[in-house]
SEMI-578501 format. One record per atom (N, C-alpha, C): residue number from 1; residue in three letters; atom name; x, y, z. Coordinates in Angstrom, 2 decimals. Example, Ala and Ser with C-alpha at 12.3 -4.5 7.8 and 13.67 -1.06 7.14 Angstrom:
<pts>
{num: 1&residu: ALA&atome: N&X: 13.19&Y: -5.69&Z: 7.80} $
{num: 1&residu: ALA&atome: CA&X: 12.30&Y: -4.50&Z: 7.80} $
{num: 1&residu: ALA&atome: C&X: 13.20&Y: -3.30&Z: 7.80} $
{num: 2&residu: SER&atome: N&X: 12.85&Y: -2.25&Z: 7.08} $
{num: 2&residu: SER&atome: CA&X: 13.67&Y: -1.06&Z: 7.14} $
{num: 2&residu: SER&atome: C&X: 12.90&Y: 0.03&Z: 7.87} $
</pts>
This chain:
<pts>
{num: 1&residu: UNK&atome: N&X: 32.77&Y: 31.77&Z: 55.22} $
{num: 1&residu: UNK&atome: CA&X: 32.55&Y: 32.28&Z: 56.54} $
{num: 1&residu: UNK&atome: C&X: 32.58&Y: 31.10&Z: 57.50} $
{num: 2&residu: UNK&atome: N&X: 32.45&Y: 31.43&Z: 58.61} $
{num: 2&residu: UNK&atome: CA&X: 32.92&Y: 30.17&Z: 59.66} $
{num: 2&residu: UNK&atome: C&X: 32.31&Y: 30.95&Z: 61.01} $
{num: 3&residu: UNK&atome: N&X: 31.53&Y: 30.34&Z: 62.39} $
{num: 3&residu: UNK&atome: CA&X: 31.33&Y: 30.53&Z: 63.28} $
{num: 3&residu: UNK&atome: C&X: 32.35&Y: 30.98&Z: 64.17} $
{num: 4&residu: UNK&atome: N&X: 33.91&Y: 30.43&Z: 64.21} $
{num: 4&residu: UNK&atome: CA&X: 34.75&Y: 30.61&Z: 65.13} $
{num: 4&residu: UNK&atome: C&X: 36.20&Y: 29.74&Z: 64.50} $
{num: 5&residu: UNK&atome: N&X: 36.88&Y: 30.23&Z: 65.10} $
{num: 5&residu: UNK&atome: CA&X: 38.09&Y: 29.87&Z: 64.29} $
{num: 5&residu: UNK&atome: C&X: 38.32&Y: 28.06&Z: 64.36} $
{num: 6&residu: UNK&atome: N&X: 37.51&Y: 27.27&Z: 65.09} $
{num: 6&residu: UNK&atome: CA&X: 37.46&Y: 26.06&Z: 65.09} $
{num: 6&residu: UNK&atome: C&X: 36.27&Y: 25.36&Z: 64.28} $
{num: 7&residu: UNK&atome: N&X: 36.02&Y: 25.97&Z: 63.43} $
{num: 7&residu: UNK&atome: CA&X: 34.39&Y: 25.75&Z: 62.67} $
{num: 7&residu: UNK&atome: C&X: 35.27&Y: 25.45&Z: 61.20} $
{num: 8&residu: UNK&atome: N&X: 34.71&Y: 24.65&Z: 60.45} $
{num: 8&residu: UNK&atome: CA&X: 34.85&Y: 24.74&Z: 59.01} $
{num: 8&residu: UNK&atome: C&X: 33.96&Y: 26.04&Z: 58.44} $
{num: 9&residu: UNK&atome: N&X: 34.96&Y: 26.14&Z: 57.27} $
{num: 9&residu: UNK&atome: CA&X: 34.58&Y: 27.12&Z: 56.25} $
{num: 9&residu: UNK&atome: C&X: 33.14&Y: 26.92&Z: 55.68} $
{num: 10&residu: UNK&atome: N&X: 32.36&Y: 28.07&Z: 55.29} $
{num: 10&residu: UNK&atome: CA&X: 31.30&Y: 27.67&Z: 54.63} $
{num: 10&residu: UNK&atome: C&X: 30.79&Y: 28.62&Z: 53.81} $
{num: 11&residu: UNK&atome: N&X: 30.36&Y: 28.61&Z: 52.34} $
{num: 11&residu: UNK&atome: CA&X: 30.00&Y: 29.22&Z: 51.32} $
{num: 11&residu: UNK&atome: C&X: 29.21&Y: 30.13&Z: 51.72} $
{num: 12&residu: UNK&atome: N&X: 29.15&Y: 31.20&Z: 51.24} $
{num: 12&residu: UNK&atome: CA&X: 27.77&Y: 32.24&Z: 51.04} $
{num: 12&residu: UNK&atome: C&X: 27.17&Y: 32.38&Z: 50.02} $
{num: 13&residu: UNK&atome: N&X: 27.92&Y: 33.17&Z: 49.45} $
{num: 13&residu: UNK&atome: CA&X: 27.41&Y: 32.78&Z: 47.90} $
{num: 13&residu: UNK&atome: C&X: 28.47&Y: 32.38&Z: 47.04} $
{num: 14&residu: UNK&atome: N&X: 28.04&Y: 31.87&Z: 45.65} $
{num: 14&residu: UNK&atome: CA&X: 28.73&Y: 31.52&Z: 44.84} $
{num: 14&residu: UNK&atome: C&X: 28.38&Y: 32.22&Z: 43.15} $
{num: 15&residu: UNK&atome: N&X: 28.67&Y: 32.40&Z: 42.41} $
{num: 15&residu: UNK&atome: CA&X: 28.64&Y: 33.23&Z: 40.84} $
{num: 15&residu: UNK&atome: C&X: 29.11&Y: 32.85&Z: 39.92} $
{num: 16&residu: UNK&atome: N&X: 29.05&Y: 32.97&Z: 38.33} $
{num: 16&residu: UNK&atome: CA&X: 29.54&Y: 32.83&Z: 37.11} $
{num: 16&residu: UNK&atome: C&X: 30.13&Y: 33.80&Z: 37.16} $
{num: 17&residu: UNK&atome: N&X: 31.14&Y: 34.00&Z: 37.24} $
{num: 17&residu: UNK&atome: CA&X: 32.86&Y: 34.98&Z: 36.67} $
{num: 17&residu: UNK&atome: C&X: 31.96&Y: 35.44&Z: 35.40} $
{num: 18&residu: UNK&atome: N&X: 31.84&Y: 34.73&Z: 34.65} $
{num: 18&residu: UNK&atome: CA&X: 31.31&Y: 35.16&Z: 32.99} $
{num: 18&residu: UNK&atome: C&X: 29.82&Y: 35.82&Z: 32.97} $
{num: 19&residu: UNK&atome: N&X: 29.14&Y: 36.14&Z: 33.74} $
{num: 19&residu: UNK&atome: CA&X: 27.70&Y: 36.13&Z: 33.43} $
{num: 19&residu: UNK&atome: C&X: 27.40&Y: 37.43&Z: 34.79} $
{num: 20&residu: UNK&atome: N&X: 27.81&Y: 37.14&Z: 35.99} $
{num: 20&residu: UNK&atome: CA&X: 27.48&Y: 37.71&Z: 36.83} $
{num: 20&residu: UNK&atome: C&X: 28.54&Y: 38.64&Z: 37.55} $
{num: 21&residu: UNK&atome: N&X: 27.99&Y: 39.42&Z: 38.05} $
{num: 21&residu: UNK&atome: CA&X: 28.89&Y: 41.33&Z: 38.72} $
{num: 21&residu: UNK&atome: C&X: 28.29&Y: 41.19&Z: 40.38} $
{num: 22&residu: UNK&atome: N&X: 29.50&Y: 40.56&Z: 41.60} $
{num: 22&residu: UNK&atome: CA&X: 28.59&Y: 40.64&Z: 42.73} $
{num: 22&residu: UNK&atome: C&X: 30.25&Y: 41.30&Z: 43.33} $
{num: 23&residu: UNK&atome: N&X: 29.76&Y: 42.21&Z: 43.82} $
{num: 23&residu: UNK&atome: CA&X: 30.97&Y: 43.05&Z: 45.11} $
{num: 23&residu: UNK&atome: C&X: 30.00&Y: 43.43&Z: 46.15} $
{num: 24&residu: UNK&atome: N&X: 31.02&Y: 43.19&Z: 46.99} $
{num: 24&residu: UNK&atome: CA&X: 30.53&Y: 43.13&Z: 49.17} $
{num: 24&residu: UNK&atome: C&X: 31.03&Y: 44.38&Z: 48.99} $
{num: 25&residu: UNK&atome: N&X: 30.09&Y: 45.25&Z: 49.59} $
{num: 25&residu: UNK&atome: CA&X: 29.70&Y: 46.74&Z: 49.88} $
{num: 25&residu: UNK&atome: C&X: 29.65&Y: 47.11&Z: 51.34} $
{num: 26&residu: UNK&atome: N&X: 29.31&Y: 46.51&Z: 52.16} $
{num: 26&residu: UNK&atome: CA&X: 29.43&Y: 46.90&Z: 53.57} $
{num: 26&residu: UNK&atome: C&X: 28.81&Y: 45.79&Z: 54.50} $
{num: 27&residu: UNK&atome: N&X: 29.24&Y: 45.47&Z: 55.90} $
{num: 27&residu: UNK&atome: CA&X: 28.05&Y: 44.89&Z: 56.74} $
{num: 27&residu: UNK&atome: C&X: 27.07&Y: 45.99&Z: 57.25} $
{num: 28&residu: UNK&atome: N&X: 25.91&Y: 45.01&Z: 57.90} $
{num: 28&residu: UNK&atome: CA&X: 24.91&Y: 46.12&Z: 58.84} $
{num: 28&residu: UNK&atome: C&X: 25.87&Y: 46.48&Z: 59.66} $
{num: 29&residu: UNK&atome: N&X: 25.18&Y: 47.64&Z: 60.16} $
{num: 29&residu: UNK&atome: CA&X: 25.57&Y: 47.88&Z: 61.52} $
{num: 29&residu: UNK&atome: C&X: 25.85&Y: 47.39&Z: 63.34} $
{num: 30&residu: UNK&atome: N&X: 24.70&Y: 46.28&Z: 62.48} $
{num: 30&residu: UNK&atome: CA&X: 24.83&Y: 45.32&Z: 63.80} $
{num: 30&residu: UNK&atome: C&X: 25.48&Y: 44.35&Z: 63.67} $
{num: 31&residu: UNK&atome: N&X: 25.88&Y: 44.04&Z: 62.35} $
{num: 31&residu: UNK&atome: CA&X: 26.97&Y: 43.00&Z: 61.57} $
{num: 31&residu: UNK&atome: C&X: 26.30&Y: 41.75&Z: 61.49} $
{num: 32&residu: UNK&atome: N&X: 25.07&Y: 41.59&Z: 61.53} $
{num: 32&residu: UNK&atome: CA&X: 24.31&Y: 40.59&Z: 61.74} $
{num: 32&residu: UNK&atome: C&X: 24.10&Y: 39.99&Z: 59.83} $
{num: 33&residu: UNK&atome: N&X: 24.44&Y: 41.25&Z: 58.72} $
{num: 33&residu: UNK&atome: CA&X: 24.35&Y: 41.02&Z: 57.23} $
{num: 33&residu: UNK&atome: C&X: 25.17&Y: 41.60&Z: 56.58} $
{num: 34&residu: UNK&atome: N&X: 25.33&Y: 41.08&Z: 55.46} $
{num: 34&residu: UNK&atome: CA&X: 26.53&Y: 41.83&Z: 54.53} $
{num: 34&residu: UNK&atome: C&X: 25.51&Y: 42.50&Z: 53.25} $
{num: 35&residu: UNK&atome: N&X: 26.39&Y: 43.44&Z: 52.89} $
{num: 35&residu: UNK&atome: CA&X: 25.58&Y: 44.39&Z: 51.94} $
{num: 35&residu: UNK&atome: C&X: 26.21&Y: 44.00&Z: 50.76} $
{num: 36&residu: UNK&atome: N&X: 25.60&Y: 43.81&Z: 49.46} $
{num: 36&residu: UNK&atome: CA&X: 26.16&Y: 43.08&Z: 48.32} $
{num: 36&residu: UNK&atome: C&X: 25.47&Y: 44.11&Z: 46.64} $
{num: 37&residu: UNK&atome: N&X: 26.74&Y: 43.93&Z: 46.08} $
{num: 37&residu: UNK&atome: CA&X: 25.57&Y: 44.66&Z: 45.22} $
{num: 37&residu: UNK&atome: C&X: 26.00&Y: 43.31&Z: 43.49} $
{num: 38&residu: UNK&atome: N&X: 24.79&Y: 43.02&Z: 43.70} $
{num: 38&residu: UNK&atome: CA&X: 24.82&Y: 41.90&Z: 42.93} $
{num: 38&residu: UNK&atome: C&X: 24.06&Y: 41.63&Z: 41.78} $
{num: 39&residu: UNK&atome: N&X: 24.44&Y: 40.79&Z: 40.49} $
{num: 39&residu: UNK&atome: CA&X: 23.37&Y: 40.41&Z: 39.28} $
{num: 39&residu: UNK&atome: C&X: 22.99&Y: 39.36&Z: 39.09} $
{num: 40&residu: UNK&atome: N&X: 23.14&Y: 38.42&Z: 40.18} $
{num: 40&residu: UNK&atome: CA&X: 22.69&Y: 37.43&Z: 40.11} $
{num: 40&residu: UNK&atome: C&X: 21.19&Y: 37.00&Z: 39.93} $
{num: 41&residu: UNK&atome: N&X: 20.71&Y: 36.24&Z: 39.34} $
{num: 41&residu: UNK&atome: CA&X: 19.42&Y: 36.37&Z: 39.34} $
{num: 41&residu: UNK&atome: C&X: 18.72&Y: 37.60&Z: 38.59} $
{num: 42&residu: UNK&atome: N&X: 19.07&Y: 38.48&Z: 38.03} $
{num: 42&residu: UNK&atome: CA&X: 19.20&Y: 39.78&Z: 37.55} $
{num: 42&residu: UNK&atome: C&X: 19.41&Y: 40.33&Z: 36.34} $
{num: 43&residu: UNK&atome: N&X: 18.60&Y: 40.82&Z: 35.67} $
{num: 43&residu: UNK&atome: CA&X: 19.39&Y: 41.88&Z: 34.61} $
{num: 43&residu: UNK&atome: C&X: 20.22&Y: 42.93&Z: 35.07} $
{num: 44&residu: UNK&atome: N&X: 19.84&Y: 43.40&Z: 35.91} $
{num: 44&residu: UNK&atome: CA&X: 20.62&Y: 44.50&Z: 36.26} $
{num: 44&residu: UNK&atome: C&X: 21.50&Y: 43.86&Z: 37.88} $
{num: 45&residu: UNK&atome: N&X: 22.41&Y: 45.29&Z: 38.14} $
{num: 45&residu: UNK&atome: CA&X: 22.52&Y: 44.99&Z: 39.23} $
{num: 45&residu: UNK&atome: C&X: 22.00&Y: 45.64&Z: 40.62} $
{num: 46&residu: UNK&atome: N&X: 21.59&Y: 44.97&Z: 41.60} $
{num: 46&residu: UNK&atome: CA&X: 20.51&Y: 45.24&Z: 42.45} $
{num: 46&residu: UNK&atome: C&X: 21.27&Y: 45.55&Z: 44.39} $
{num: 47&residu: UNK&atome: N&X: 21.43&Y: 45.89&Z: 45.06} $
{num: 47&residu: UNK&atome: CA&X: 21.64&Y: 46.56&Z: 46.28} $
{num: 47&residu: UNK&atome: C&X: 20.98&Y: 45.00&Z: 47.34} $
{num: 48&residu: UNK&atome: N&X: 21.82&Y: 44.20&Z: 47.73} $
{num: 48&residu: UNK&atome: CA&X: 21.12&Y: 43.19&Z: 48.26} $
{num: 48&residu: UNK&atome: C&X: 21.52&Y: 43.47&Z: 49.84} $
{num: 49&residu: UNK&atome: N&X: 20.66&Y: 42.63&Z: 50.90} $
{num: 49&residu: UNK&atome: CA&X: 21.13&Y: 42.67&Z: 51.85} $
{num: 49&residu: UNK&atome: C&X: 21.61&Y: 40.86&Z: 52.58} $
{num: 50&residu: UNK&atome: N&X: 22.63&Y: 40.44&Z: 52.83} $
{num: 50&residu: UNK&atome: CA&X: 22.55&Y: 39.02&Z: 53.26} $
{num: 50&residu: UNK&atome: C&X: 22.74&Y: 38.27&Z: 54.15} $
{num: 51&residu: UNK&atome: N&X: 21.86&Y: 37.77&Z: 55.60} $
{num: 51&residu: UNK&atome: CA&X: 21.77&Y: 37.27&Z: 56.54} $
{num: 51&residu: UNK&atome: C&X: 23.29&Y: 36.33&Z: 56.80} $
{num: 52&residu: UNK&atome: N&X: 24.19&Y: 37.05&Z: 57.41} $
{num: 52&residu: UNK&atome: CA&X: 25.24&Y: 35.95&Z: 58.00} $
{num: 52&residu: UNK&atome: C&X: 25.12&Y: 34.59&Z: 58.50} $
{num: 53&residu: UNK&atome: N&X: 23.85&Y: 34.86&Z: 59.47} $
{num: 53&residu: UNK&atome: CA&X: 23.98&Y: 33.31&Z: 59.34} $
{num: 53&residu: UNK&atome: C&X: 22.80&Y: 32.37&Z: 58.87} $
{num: 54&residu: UNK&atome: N&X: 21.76&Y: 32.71&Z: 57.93} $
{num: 54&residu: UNK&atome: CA&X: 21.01&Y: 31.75&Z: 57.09} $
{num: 54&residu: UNK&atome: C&X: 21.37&Y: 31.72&Z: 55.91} $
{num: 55&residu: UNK&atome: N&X: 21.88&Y: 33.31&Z: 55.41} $
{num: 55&residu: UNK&atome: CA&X: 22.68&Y: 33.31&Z: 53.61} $
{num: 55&residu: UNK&atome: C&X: 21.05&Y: 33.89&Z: 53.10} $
{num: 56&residu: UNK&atome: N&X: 20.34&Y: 34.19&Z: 53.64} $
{num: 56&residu: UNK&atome: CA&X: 18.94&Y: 34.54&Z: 52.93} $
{num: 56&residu: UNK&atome: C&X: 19.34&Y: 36.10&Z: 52.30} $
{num: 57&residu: UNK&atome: N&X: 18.89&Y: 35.95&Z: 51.19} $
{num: 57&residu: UNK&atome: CA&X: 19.25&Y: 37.34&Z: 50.55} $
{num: 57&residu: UNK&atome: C&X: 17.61&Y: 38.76&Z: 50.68} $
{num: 58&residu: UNK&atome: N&X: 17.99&Y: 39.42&Z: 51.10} $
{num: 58&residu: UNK&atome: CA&X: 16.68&Y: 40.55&Z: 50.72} $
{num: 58&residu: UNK&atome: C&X: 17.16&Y: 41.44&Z: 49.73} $
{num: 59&residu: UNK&atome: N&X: 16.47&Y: 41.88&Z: 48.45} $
{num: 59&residu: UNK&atome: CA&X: 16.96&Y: 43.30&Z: 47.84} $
{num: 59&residu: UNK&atome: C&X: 16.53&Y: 44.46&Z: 48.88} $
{num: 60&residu: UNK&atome: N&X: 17.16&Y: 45.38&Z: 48.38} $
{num: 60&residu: UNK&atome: CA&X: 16.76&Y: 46.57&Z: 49.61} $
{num: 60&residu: UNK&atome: C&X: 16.86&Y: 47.71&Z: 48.20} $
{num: 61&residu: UNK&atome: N&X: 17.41&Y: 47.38&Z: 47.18} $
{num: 61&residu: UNK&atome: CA&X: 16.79&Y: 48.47&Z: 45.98} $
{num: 61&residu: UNK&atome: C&X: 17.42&Y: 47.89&Z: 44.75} $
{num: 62&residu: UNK&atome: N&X: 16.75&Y: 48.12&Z: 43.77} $
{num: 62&residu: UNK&atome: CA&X: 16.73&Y: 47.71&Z: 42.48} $
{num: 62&residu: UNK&atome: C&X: 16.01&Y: 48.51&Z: 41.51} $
{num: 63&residu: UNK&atome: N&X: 16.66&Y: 48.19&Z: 40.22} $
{num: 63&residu: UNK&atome: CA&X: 16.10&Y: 49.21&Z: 39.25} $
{num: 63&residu: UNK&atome: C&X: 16.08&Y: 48.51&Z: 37.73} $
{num: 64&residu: UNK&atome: N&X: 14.49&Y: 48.30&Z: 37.59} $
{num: 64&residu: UNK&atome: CA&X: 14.99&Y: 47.12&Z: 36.20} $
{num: 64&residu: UNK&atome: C&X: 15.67&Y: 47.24&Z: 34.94} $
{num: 65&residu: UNK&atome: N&X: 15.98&Y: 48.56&Z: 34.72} $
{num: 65&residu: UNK&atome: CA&X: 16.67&Y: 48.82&Z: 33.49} $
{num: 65&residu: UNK&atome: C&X: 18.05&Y: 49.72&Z: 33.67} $
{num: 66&residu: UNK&atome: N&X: 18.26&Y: 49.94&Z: 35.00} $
{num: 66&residu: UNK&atome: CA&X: 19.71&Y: 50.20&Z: 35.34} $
{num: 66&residu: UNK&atome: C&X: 20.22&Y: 49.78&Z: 36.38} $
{num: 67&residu: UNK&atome: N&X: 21.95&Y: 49.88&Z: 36.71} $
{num: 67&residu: UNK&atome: CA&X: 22.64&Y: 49.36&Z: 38.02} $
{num: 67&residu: UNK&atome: C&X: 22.73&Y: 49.87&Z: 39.12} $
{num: 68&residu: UNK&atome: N&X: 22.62&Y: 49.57&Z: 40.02} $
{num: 68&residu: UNK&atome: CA&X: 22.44&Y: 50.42&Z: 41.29} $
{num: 68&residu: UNK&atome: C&X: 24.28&Y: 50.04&Z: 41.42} $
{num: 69&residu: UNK&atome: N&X: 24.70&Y: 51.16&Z: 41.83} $
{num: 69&residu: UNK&atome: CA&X: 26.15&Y: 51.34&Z: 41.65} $
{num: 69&residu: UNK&atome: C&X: 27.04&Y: 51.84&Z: 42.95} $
{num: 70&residu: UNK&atome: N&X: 26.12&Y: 51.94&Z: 43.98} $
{num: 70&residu: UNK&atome: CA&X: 26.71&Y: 52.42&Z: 45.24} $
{num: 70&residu: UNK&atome: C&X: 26.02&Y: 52.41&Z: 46.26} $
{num: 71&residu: UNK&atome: N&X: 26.52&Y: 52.70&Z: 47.39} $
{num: 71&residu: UNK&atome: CA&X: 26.38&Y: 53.19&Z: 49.02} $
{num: 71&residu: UNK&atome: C&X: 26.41&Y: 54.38&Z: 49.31} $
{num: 72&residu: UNK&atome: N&X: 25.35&Y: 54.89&Z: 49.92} $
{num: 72&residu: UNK&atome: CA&X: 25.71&Y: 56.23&Z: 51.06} $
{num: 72&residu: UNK&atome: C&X: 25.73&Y: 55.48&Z: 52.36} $
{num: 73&residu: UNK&atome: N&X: 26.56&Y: 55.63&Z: 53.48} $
{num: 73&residu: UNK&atome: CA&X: 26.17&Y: 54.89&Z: 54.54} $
{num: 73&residu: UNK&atome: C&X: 26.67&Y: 56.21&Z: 55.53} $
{num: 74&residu: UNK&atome: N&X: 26.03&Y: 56.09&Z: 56.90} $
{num: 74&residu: UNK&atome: CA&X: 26.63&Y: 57.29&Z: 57.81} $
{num: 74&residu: UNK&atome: C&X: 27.78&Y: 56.93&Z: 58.26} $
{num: 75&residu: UNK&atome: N&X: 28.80&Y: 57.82&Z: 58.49} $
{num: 75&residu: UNK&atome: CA&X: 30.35&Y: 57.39&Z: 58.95} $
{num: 75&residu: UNK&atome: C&X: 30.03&Y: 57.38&Z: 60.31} $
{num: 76&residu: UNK&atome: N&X: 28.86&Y: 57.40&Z: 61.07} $
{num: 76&residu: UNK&atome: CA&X: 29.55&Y: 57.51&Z: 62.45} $
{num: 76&residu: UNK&atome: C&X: 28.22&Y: 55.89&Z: 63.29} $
{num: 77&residu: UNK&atome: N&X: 27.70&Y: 56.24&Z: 62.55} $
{num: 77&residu: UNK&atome: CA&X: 26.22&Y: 54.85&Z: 62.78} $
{num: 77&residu: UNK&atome: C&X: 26.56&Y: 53.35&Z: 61.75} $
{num: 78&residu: UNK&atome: N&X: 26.91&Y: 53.95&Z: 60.49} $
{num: 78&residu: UNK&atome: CA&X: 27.09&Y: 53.11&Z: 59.85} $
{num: 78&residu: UNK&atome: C&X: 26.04&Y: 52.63&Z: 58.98} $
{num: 79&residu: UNK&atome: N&X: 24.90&Y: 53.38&Z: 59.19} $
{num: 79&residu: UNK&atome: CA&X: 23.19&Y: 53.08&Z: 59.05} $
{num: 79&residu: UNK&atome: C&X: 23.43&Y: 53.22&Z: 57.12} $
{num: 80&residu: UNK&atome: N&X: 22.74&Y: 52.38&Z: 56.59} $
{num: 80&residu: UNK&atome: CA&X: 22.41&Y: 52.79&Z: 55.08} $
{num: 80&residu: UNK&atome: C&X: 21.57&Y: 54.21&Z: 54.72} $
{num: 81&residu: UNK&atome: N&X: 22.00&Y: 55.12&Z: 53.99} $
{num: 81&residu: UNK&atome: CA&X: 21.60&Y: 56.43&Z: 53.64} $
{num: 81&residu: UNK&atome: C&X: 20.56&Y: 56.20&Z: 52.45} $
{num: 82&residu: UNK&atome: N&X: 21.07&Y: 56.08&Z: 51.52} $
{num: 82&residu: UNK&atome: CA&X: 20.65&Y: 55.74&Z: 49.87} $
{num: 82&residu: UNK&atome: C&X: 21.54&Y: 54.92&Z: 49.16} $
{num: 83&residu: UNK&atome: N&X: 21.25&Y: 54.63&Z: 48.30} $
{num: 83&residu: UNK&atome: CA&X: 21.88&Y: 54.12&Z: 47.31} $
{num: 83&residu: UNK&atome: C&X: 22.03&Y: 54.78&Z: 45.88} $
{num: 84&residu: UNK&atome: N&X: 23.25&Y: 54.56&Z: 44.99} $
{num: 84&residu: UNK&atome: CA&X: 22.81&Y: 55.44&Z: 43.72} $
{num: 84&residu: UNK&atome: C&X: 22.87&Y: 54.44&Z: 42.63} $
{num: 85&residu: UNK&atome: N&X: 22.00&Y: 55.12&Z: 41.53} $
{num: 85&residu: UNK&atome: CA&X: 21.85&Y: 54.04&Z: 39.91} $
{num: 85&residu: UNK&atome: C&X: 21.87&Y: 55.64&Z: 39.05} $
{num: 86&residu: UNK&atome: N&X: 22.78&Y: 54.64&Z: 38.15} $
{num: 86&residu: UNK&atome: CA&X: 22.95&Y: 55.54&Z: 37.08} $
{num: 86&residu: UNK&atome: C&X: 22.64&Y: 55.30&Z: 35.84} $
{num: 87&residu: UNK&atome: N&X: 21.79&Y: 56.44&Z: 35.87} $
{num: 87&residu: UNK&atome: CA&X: 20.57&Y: 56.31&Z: 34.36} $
{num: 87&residu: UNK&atome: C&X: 21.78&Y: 57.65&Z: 33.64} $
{num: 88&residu: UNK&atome: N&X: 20.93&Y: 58.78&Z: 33.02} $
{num: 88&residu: UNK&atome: CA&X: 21.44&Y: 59.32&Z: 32.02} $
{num: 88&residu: UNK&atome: C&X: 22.34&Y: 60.34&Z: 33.17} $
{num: 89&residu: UNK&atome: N&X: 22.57&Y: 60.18&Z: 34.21} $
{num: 89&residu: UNK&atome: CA&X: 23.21&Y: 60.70&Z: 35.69} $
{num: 89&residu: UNK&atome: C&X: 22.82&Y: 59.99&Z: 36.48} $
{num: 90&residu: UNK&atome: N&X: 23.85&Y: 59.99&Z: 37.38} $
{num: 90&residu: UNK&atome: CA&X: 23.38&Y: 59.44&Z: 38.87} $
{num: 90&residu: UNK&atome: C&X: 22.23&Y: 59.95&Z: 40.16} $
{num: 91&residu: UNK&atome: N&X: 21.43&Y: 58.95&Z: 40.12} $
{num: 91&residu: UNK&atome: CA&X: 20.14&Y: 59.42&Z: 41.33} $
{num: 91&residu: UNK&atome: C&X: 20.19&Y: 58.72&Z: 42.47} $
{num: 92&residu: UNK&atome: N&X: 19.66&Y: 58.97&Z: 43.66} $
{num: 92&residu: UNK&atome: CA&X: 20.03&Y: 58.56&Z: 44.49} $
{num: 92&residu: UNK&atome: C&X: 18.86&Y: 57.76&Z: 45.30} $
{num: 93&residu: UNK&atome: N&X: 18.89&Y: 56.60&Z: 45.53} $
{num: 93&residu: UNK&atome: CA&X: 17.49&Y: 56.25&Z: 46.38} $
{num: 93&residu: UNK&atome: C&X: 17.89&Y: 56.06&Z: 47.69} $
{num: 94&residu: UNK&atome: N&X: 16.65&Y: 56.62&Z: 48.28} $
{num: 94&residu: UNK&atome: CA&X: 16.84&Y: 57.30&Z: 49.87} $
{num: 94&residu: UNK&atome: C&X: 16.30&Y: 56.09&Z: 50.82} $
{num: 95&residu: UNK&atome: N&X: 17.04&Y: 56.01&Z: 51.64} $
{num: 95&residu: UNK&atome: CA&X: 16.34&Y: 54.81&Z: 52.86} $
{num: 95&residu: UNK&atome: C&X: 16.26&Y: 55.56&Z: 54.34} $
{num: 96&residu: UNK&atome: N&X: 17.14&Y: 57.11&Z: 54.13} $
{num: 96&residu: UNK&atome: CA&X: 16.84&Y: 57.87&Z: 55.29} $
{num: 96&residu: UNK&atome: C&X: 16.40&Y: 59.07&Z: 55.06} $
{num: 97&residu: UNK&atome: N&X: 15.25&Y: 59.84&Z: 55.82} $
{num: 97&residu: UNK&atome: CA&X: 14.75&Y: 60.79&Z: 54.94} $
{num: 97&residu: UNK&atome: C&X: 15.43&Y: 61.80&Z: 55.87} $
{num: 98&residu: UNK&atome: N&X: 16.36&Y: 61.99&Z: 56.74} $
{num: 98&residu: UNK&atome: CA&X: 17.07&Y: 63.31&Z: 56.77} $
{num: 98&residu: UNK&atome: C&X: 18.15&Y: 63.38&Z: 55.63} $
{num: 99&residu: UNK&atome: N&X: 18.60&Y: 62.22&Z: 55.36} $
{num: 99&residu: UNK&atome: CA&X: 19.72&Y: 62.49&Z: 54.49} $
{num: 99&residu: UNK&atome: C&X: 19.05&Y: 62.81&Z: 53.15} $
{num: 100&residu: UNK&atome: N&X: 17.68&Y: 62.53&Z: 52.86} $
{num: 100&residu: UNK&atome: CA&X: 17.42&Y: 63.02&Z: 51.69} $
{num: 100&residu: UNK&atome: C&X: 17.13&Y: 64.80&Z: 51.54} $
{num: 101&residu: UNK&atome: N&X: 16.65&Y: 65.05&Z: 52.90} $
{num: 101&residu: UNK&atome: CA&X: 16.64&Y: 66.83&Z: 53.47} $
{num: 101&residu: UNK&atome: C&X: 17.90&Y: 67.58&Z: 52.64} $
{num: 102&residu: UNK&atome: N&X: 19.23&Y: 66.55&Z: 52.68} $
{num: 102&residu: UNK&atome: CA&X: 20.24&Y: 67.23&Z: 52.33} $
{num: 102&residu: UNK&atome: C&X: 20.71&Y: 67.20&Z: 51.80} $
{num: 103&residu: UNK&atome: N&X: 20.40&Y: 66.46&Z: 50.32} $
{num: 103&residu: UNK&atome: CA&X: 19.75&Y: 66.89&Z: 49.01} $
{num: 103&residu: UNK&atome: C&X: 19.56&Y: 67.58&Z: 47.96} $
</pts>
């Protein structure tokens, strides 16, 4: 990533190819973070959220004995809905409770 097209390049994150599972899932809405769903650090894989410009990571959901495997996000806000992990089926964890209404 880079401030402006006259800025050097600069890392966000970095991973073991062999060991670790990280795919970019979406930015916020305010584009201020990127949404990651990553195993780093991890047995499983976990729903991260990551500050563009400090690189500070927050989980925003995790599940210790399975992968959190997706996004719901709203098509018109862009806002995070839930997320899903798939145990013996897919469940969904809710971060908005109308979208869980509909359900």
């Amino acid at each position: 990533m880079r401030a402006n097209s006259s800025s050097p390049w600069q890392s966000l994150v970095s991973w073991n190819l062999d060991e670790d599972e990280v795919s970019i899932v979406d930015f916020s809405p305010d584009g201020g973070s990127l949404w990651l769903l990553s195993s780093i650090g991890s047995n499983t894989t976990r729903l991260l959220s990551m500050d563009l410009q400090s690189a500070r990571k927050k989980v925003l959901c995790e599940e210790p004995r399975y992968d959190v495997s997706g996004i719901l996000s709203n098509p018109k806000t862009y806002a995070l809905e839930a997320a899903s992990i798939i145990k013996d089926k897919t469940y969904l964890t809710f971060f908005d409770p109308q979208t869980k209404g509909r359900f």
